[in-house]
C-alpha positions as CSV (number, residue, x, y, z in Angstrom):
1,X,0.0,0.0,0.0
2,X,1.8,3.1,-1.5
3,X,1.0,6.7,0.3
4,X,2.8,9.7,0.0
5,X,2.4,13.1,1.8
6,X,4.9,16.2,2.9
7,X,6.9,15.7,6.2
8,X,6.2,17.3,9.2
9,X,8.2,19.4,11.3
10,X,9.0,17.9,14.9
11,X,7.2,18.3,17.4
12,X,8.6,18.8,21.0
13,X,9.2,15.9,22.5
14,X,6.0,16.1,25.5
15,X,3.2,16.1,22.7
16,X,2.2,13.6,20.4
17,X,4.3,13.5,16.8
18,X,2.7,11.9,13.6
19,X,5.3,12.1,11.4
20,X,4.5,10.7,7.8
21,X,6.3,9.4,4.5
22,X,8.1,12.0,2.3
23,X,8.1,9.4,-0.5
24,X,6.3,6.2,-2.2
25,X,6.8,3.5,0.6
26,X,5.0,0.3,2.6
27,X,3.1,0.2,5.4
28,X,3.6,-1.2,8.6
29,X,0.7,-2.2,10.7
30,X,-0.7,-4.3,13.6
31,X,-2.0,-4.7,17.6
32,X,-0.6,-3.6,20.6
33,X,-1.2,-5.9,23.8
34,X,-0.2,-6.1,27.7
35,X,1.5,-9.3,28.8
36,X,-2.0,-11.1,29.6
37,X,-3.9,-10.5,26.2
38,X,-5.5,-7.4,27.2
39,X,-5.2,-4.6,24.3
40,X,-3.9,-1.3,24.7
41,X,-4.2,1.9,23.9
42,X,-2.2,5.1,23.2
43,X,1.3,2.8,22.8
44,X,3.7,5.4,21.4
45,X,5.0,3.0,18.5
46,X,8.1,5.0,16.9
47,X,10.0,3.8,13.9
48,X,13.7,5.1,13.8
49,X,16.2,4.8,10.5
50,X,15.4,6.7,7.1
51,X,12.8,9.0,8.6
52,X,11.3,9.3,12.0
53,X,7.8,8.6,12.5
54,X,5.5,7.1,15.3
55,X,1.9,6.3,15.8
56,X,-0.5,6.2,18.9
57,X,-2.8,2.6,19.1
58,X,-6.5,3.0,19.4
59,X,-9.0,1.3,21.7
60,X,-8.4,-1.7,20.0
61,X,-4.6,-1.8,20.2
62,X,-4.4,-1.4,16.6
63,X,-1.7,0.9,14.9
64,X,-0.6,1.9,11.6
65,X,2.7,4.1,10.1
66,X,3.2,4.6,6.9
67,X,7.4,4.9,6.3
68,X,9.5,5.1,2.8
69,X,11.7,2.7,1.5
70,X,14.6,1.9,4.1
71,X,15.7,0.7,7.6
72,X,14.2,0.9,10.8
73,X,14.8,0.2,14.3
74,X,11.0,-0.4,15.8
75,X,10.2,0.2,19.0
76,X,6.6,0.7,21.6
77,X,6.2,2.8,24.9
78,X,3.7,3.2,27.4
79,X,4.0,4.8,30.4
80,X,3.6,2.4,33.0
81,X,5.1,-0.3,30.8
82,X,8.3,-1.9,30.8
83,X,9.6,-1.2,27.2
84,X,11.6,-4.1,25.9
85,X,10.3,-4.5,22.3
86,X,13.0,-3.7,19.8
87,X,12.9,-5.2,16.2
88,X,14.9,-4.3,12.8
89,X,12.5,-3.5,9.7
90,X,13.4,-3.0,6.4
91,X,10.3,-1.5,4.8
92,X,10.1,-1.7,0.6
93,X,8.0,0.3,-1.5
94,X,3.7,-0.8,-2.1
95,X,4.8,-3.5,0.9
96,X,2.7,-4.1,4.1
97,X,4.0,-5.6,7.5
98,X,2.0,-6.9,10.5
99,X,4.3,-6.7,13.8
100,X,2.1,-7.6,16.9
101,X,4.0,-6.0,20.1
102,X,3.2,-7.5,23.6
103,X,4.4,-4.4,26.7
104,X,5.1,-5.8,30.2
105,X,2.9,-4.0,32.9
106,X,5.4,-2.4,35.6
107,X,5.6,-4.8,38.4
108,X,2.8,-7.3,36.8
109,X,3.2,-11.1,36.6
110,X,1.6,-11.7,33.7
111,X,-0.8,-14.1,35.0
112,X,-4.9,-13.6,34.9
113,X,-7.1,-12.4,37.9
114,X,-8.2,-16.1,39.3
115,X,-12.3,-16.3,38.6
116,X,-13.9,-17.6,41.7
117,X,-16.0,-20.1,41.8
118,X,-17.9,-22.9,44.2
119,X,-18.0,-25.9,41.8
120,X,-20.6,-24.8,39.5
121,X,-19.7,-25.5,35.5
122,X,-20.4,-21.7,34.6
123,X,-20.4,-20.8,30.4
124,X,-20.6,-17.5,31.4
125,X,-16.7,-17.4,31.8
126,X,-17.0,-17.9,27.9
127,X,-18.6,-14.5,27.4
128,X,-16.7,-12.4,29.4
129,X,-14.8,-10.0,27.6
130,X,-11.1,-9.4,29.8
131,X,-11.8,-6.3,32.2
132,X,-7.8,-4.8,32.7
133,X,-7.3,-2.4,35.6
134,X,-5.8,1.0,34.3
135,X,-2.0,1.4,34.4
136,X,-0.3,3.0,37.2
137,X,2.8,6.0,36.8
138,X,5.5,5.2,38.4
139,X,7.4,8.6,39.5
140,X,11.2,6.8,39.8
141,X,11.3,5.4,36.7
142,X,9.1,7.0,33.7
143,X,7.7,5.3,30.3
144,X,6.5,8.1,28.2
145,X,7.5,9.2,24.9
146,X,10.1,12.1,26.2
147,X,12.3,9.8,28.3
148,X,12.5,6.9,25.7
149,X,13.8,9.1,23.2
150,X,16.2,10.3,25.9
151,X,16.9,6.7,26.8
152,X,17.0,5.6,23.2
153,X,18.7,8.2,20.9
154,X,22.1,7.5,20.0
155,X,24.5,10.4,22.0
156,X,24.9,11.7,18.6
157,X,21.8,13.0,18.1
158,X,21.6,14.2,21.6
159,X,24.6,16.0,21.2
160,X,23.0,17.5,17.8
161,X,19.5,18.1,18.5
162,X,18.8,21.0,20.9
163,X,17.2,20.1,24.7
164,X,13.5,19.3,24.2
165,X,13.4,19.1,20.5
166,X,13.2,15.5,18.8
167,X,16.1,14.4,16.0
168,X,16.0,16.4,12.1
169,X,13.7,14.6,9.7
170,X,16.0,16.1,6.7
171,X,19.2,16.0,5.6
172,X,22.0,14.1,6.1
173,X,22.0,14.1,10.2
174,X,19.1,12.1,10.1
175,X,20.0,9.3,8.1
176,X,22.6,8.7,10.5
177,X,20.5,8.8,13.4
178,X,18.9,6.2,12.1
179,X,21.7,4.1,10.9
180,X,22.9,4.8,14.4
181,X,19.9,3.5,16.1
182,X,19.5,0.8,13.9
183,X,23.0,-0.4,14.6
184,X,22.6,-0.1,18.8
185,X,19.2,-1.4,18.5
186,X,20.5,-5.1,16.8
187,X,23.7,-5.0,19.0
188,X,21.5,-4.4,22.2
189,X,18.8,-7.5,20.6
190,X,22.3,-9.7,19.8
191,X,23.9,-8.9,23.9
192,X,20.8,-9.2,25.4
193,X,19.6,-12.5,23.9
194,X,16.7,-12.1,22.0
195,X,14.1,-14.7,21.4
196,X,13.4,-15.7,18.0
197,X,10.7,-14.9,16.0
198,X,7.7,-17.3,15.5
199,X,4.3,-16.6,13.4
200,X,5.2,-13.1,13.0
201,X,5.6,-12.4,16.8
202,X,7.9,-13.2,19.6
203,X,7.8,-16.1,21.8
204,X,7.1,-16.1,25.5
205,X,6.9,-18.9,28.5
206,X,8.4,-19.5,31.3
207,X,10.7,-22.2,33.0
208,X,10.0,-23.3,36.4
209,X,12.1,-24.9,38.9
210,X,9.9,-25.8,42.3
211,X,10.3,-28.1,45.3
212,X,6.8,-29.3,47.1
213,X,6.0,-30.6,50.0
214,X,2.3,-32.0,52.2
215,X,2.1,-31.6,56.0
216,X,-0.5,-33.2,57.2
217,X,-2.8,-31.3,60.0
218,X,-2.0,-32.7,63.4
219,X,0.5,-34.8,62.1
220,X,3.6,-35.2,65.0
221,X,6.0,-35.2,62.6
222,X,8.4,-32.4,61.4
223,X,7.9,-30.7,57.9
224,X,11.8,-32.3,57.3
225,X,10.0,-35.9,57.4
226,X,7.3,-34.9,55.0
227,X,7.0,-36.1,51.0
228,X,8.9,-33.4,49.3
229,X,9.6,-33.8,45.8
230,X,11.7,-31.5,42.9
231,X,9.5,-30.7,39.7
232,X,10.8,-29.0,37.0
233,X,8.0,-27.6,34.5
234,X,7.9,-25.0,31.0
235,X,5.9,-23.5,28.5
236,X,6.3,-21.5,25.6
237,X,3.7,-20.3,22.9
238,X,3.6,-16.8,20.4
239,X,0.8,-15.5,18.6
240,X,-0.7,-17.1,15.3
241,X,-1.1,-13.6,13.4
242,X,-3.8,-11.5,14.5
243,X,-6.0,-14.0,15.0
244,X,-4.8,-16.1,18.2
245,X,-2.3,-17.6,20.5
246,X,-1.1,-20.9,20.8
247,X,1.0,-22.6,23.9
248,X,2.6,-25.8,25.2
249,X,3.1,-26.7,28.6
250,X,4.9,-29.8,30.4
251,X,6.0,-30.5,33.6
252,X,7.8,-33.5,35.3
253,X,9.3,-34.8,38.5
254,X,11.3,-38.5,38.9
255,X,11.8,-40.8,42.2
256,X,10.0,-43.8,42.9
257,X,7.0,-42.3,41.5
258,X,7.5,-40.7,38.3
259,X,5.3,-38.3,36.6
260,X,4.6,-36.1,33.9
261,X,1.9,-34.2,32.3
262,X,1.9,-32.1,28.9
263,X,-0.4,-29.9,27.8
264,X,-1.1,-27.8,24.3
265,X,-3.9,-25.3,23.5
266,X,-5.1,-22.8,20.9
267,X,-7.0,-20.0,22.0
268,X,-8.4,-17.4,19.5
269,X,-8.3,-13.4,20.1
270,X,-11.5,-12.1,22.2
271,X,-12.1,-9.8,19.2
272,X,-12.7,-12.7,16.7
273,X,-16.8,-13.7,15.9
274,X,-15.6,-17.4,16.7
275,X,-13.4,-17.6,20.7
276,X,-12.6,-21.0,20.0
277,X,-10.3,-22.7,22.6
278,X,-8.7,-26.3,21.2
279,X,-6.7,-28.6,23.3
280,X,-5.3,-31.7,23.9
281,X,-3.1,-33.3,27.3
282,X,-1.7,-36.2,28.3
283,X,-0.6,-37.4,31.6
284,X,0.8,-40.2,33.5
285,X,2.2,-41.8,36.7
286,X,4.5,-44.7,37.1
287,X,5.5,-46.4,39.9
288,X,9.6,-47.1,39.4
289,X,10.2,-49.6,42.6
290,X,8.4,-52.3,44.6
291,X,11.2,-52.2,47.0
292,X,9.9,-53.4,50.8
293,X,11.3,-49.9,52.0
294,X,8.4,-47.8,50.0
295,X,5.9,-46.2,51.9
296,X,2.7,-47.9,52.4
297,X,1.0,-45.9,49.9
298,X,3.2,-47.0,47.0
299,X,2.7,-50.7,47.8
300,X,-0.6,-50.8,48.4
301,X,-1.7,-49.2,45.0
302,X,-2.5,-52.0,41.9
303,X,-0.7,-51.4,38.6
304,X,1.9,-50.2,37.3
305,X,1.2,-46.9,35.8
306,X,-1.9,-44.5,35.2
307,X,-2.0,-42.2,32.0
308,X,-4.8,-40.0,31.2
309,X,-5.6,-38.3,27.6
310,X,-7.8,-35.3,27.1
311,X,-9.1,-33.5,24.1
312,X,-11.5,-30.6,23.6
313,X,-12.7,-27.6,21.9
314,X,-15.2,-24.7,22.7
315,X,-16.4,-22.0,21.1
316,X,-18.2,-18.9,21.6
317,X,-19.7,-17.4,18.9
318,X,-20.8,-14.0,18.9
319,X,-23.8,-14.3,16.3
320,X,-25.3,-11.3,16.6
321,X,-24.3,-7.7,18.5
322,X,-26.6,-9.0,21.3
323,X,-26.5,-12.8,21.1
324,X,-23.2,-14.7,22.5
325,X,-23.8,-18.6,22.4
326,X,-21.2,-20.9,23.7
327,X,-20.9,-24.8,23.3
328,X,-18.6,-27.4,23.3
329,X,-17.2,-30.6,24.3
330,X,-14.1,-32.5,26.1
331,X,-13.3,-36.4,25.9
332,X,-11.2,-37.9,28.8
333,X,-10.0,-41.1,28.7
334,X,-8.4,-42.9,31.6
335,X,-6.8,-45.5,31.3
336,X,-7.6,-47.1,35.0
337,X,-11.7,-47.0,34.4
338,X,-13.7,-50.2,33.3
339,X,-15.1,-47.4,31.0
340,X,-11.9,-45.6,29.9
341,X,-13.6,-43.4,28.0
342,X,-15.7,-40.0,29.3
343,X,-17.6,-36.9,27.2
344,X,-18.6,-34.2,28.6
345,X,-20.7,-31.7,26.5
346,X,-21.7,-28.2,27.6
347,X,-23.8,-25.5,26.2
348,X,-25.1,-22.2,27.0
349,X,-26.4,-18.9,25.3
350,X,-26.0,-15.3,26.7
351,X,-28.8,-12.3,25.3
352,X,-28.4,-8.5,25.8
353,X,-31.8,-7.7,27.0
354,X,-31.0,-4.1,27.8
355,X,-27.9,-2.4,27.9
356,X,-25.2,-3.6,30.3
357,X,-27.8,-6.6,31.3
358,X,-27.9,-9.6,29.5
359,X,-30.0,-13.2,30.5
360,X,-28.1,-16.1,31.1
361,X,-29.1,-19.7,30.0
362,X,-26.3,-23.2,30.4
363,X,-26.4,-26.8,30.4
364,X,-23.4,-29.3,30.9
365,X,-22.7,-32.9,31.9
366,X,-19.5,-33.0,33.4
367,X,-17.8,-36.3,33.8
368,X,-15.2,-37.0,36.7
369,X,-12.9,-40.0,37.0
370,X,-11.9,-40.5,40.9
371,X,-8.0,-39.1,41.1
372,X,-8.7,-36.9,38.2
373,X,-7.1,-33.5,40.0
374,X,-4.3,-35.3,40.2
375,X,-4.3,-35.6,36.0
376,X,-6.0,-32.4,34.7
377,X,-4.1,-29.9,32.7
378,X,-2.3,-27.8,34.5
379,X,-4.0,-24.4,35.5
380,X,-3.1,-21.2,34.2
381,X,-3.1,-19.1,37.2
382,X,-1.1,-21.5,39.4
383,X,2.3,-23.3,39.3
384,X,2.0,-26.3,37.0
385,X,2.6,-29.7,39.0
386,X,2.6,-32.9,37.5
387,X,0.6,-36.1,39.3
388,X,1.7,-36.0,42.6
389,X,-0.2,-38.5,44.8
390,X,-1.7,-42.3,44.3
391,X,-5.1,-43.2,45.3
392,X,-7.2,-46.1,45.2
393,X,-10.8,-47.6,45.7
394,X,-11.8,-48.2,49.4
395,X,-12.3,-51.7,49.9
396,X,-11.4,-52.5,46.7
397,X,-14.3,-51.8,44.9
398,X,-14.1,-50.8,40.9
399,X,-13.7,-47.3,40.4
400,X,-16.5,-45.9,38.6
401,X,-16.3,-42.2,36.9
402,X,-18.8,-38.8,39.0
403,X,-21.0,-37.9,36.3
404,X,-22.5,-34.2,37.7
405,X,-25.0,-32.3,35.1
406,X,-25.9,-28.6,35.9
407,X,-28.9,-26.6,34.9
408,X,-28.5,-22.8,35.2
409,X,-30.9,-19.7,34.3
410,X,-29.9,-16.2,35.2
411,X,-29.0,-12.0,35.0
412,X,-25.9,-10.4,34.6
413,X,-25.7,-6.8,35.4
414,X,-22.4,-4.9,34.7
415,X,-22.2,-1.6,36.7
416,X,-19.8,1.0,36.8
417,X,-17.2,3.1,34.1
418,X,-15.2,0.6,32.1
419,X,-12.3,0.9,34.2
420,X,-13.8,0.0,37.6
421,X,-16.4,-2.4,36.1
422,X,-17.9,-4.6,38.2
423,X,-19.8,-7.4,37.4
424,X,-23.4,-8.6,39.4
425,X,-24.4,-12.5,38.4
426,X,-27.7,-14.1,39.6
427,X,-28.1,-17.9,39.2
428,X,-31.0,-20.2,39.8
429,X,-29.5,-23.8,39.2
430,X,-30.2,-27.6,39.7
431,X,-27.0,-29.7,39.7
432,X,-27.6,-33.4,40.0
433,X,-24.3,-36.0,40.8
434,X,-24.4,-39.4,40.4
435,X,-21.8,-41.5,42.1
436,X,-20.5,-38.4,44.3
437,X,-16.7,-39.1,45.4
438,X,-15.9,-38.7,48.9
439,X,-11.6,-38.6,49.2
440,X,-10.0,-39.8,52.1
441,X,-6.4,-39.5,53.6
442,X,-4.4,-41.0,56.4
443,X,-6.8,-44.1,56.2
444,X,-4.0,-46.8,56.1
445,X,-1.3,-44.8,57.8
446,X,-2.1,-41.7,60.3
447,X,-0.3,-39.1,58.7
448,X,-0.2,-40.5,55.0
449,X,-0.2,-37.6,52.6
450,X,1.2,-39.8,49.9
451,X,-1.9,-41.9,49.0
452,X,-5.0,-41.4,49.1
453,X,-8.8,-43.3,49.1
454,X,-11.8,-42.6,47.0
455,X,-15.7,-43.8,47.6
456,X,-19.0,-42.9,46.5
457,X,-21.8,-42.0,49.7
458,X,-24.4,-42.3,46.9
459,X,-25.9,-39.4,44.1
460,X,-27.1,-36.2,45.6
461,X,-29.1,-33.4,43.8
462,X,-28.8,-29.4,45.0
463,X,-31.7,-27.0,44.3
464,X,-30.8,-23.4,45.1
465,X,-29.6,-19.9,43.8
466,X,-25.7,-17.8,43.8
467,X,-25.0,-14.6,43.7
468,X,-21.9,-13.4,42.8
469,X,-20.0,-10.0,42.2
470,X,-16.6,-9.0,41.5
471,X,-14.7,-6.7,39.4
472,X,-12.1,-4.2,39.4
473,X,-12.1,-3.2,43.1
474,X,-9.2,-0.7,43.7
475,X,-6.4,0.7,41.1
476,X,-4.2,-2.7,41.9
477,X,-6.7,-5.2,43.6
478,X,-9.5,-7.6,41.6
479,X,-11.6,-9.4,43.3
480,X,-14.8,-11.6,43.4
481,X,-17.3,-12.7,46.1
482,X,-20.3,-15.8,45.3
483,X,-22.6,-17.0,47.7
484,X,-24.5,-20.1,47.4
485,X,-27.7,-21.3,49.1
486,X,-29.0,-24.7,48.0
487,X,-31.6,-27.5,49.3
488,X,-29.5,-31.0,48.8
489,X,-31.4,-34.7,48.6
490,X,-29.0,-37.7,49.0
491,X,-30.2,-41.1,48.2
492,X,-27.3,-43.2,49.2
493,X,-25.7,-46.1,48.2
494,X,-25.6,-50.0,49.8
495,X,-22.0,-49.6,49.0
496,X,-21.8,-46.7,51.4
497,X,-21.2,-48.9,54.4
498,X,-17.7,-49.1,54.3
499,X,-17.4,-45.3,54.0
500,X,-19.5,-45.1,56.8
501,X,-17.5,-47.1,58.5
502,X,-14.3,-45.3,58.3
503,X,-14.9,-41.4,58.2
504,X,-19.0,-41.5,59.2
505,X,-19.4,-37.6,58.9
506,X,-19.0,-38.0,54.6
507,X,-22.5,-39.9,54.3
508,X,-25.2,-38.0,54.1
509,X,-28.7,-39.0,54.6
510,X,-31.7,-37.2,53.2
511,X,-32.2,-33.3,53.0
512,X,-29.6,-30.6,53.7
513,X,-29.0,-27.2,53.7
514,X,-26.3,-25.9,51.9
515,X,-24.6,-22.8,52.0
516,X,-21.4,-22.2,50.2
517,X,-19.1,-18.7,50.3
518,X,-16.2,-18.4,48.3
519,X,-14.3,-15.2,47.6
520,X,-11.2,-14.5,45.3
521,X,-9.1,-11.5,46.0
522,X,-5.8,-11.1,43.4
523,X,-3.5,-7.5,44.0
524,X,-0.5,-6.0,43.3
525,X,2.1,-4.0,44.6
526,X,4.0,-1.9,42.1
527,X,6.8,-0.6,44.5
528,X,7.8,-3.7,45.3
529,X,7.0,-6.2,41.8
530,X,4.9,-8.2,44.2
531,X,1.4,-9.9,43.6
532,X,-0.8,-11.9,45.9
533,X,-3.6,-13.9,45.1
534,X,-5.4,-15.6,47.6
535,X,-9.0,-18.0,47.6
536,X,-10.9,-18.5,50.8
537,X,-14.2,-21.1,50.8
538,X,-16.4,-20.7,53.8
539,X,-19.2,-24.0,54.2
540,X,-21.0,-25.3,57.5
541,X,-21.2,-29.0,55.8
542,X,-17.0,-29.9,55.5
543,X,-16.6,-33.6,56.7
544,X,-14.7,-34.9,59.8
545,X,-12.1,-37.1,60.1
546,X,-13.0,-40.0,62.6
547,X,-15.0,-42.7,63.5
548,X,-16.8,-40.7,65.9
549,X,-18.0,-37.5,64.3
550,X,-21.0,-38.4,62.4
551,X,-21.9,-34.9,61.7
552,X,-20.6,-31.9,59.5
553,X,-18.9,-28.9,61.0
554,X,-18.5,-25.2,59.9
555,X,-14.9,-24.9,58.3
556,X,-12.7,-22.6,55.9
557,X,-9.9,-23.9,53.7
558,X,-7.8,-21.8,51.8
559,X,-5.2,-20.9,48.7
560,X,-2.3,-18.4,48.7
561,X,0.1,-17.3,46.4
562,X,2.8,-14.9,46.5
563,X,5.0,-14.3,43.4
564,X,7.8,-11.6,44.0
565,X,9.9,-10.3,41.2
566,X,14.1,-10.2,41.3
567,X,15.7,-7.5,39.9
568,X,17.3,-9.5,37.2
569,X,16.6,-9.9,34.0
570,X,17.6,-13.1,32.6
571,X,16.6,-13.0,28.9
572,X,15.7,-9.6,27.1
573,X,12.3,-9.0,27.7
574,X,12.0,-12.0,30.6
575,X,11.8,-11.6,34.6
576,X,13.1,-13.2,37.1
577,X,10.5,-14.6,40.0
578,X,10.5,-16.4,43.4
579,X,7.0,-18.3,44.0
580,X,5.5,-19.0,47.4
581,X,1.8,-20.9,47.0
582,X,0.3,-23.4,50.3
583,X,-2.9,-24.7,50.1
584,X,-5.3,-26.9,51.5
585,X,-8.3,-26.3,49.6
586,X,-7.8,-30.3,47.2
587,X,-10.3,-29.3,44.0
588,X,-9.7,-26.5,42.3
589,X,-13.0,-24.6,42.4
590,X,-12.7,-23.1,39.1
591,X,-13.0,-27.2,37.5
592,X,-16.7,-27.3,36.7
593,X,-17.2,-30.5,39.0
594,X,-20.0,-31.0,42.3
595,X,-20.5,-29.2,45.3
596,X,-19.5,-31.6,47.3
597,X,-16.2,-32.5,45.7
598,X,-14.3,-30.5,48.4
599,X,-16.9,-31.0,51.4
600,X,-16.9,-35.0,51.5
601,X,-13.0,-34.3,51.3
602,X,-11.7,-35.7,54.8
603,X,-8.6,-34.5,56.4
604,X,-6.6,-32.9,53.0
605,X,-3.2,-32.2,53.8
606,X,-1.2,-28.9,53.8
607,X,0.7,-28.4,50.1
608,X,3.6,-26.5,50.1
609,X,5.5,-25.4,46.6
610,X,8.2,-22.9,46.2
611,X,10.7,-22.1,44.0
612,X,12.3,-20.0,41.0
613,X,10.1,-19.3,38.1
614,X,11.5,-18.1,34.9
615,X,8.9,-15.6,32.4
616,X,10.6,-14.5,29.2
């Protein structure tokens, strides 16, 4: 695409300059994103070399410069942004270019706001368009246009160009200028060891180096004696043109029980009519040594080895400017069910009735093997562990999959300017569970956080409503708060006996009330480059260990992270991280599986993980 107009004069350096092609040239063009997706806008994108000209994105990220014939150092800045994106060009005349830039947020992580949730398969995730706080200024170190150049310019063209004023457009003095800065700009990328390029954009991931560890509550024995164990874990993944992201993920620890889990997925841009979401995982556990000296747990589980498979894809489709529908389907297979194989299907359709309030309709049937936390893909807002646990039927019994199907009908009301929007959800839902898992520790062994025991209590059926809210809370802090209150009916099983028999307070009989608070609170501390995430569930109906308690009891269980930043940066563009998680919350409540998953679990222990995380 050939333009040609007259150059412009500079402008000083605090205002906005939209400086054009003197001559017949190419286009360069493309979209401007933070480090977790989100677009941005007003991302001073400056070309340096024949000319100098720059561009401001829009709402939408996008940006566009039109530059003659010639070479070009590239370069984005936003204040509030860490600006590491440097890249050579060499435009040609009637020639277009898409460069995609990705800007790291100041003292950001890079990870997504965890979505709280109390076990409920919610669609609704699928329509939600990404809600990014506003950027913060940060006096000691500034982003904006003025003090890149500063930063930027070759001392030459300081030394040229008077105090305040950007570098000549004309002439001789700027074609060196930008010889010169194409020259540091390629040095800088070569000494700083730049990634390559894939699919037209960089690639990003991390490494991961972590050590965890399980204390068992009111276990007499030190946190030295407990089952700690190395894993070592990656991803990478780049953009797929304008259109998506793709990413692989694996992780893996050795000793006498080996594991690994690997995980790939496509994910289309939030802008696209069709959010489509492919993947495919595999993991697996084998057990090395049948040695006398194992622990219990090791030699009293059957096989050899466990390996799960997963595929699935979902879409949501924005048909209309008011009418977002989502489907879609996963197929599990484990390899340790007399039915290996499992589909799970889901639904749902989301209208604008009115402004800023849209009705709410979903449907799934979500099928659970016993043990599958241990083997589902790894999550993308928490450190990526591998199968770390066995488990096995109590009393012996075949292990048969939890099939759960949810019903839900309800509002959503967004409230609030876009930059403090928060988000009000009202539910009415029916889930019903057949064969509902119950998970047991320290059965064989008091103190066992190694292995683990899974029964069924019977098939259960919750009537009731949630409300939920979150949003952009403060400048640095998300957060989310959802309330349950449900009317359960159990019909229990002959085979509950046994469970009875050993941890009493996990089988239910007839009608219960159930109410279920969970809230989600993510923030971060600029300053310092630190962010905390934390969940915290809240139920009166958590099961007891013992052969004694035969009731439920009120109880909380929680999960923490902390992930502070180094002052180092190991690859151009990367950051260097300590993690700090602990947990005793078992199920993740963002999995789409029962209500009860995490209330019939008896005595969970304590997980520790820490170690060094590598982003780049």
């Amino acid at each position: 695409m050939a333009t040609s107009a007259a150059a412009q004069s500079s402008a000083p350096a605090s205002t906005s300059v939209h400086l054009q092609a003197s001559a017949a040239g190419g286009l360069i063009r493309g979209v401007v994103r933070d480090d977790v997706g989100a677009y941005l806008r007003d991302v001073a994108v400056i070309a340096m070399g024949t000319t100098l000209a720059s561009a401001r994105s829009d709402a939408a990220g996008r940006y566009q410069l039109s530059l003659p014939p010639g070479e070009y150092i590239l370069r984005a800045t936003r204040d509030g942004y860490v600006s590491t994106f440097r890249e050579p060009i060499r435009m040609q005349t009637s020639v277009e270019i898409e460069r995609n830039i990705t800007l790291i947020r100041q003292g950001a992580t890079g990870r997504q706001v965890l979505a709280a949730g109390t076990g409920l398969t919610d669609l609704t995730s699928w329509f939600q368009m990404p809600d990014r706080p506003s950027d913060s200024k940060d006096a000691d170190h500034s982003h904006d246009e003025a003090a890149w150049r500063l930063r930027y310019l070759p001392r030459t063209a300081l030394r040229e160009v008077a105090p305040g004023a950007d570098a000549a457009t004309d002439g001789s003095s700027s074609d060196a200028v930008g010889h010169e800065a194409m020259a540091s700009g390629v040095l800088a990328d070569a000494a700083t060891g730049g990634l390559p390029s894939f699919f037209g954009s960089d690639l990003t991931g991390q490494v991961n180096y972590l050590t965890t560890s399980s204390v068992v509550p009111a276990s007499s024995r030190s946190l030295a004696n407990e089952w700690s164990r190395g894993v070592a874990s990656a991803s990478v993944g780049a953009h797929v043109g304008s259109v998506g992201d793709w990413i692989v993920r694996g992780a893996f620890d050795a000793g006498d029980l080996s594991s690994w889990v690997v995980h790939g997925e496509y994910r289309s841009r939030d802008d696209q009519p069709h959010r489509l979401a492919l993947g495919v995982s595999h993991s697996a556990q084998m057990f090395l040594d049948r040695s006398p000296d194992l622990p219990v747990s090791l030699q009293t589980t059957t096989g050899q080895s466990r390996s799960v498979g997963e595929v699935y894809g979902f879409d949501r489709w924005r048909a209309r400017s008011w009418l977002d529908l989502a489907y879609g389907v996963r197929v599990d297979r484990y390899d340790y069910l007399t039915t290996p194989a499992l589909v799970s299907p889901e639904a749902g359709a989301r209208v604008e009735v009115v402004p800023q309030t849209f009705a709410v309709v979903s449907i799934s049937r979500r099928s659970l093997a016993p043990g599958a936390d241990e083997f589902l893909p790894p999550s993308a807002t928490g450190p990526w562990l591998p199968p770390q646990r066995t488990f096995s039927s109590l009393g012996g019994a075949p292990l048969a999959p939890e099939a759960v199907q949810t019903y839900q009908v309800g509002v959503d009301q967004q409230i609030g300017p876009s930059d403090r929007l928060l988000a009000v959800s009202v539910r009415r839902f029916r889930q019903s569970t057949a064969d509902q898992v119950a998970t047991l520790f320290g059965v064989d062994v008091a103190g066992d956080s190694a292995h683990y025991y899974v029964a069924s209590p019977g098939n259960v059926q919750v009537d009731g409503w949630s409300l939920g809210i979150g949003g952009q809370l403060m400048h640095n802090t998300r957060g989310r708060v959802d309330y349950s209150l449900g009317q359960t009916a159990w019909m229990p099983e002959a085979g509950a006996a046994a469970l009875a028999r050993v941890a009493p307070s996990t089988v239910r009989d007839g009608r219960e009330s159930l109410h279920d608070l969970t809230t989600t609170l993510a923030t971060t501390f600029p300053s310092t480059s630190t962010e905390v995430s934390m969940v915290y569930r809240v139920n009166p109906a958590f099961s007891q260990p013992g052969t004694d308690n035969r009731s439920p009891l009120f109880n909380g269980r929680f999960n923490l992270e902390v992930h502070q930043t180094l002052p180092y940066q190991p690859v151009r563009g990367g950051r260097l991280e300590v993690l700090f998680a602990v947990r005793n919350l078992f199920y993740d409540v963002h999995d789409g599986g029962s209500l009860y998953d995490e209330l019939l679990t008896v005595k969970p222990p304590l997980r520790l993980v820490g170690g060094i995380q590598i982003r780049f």
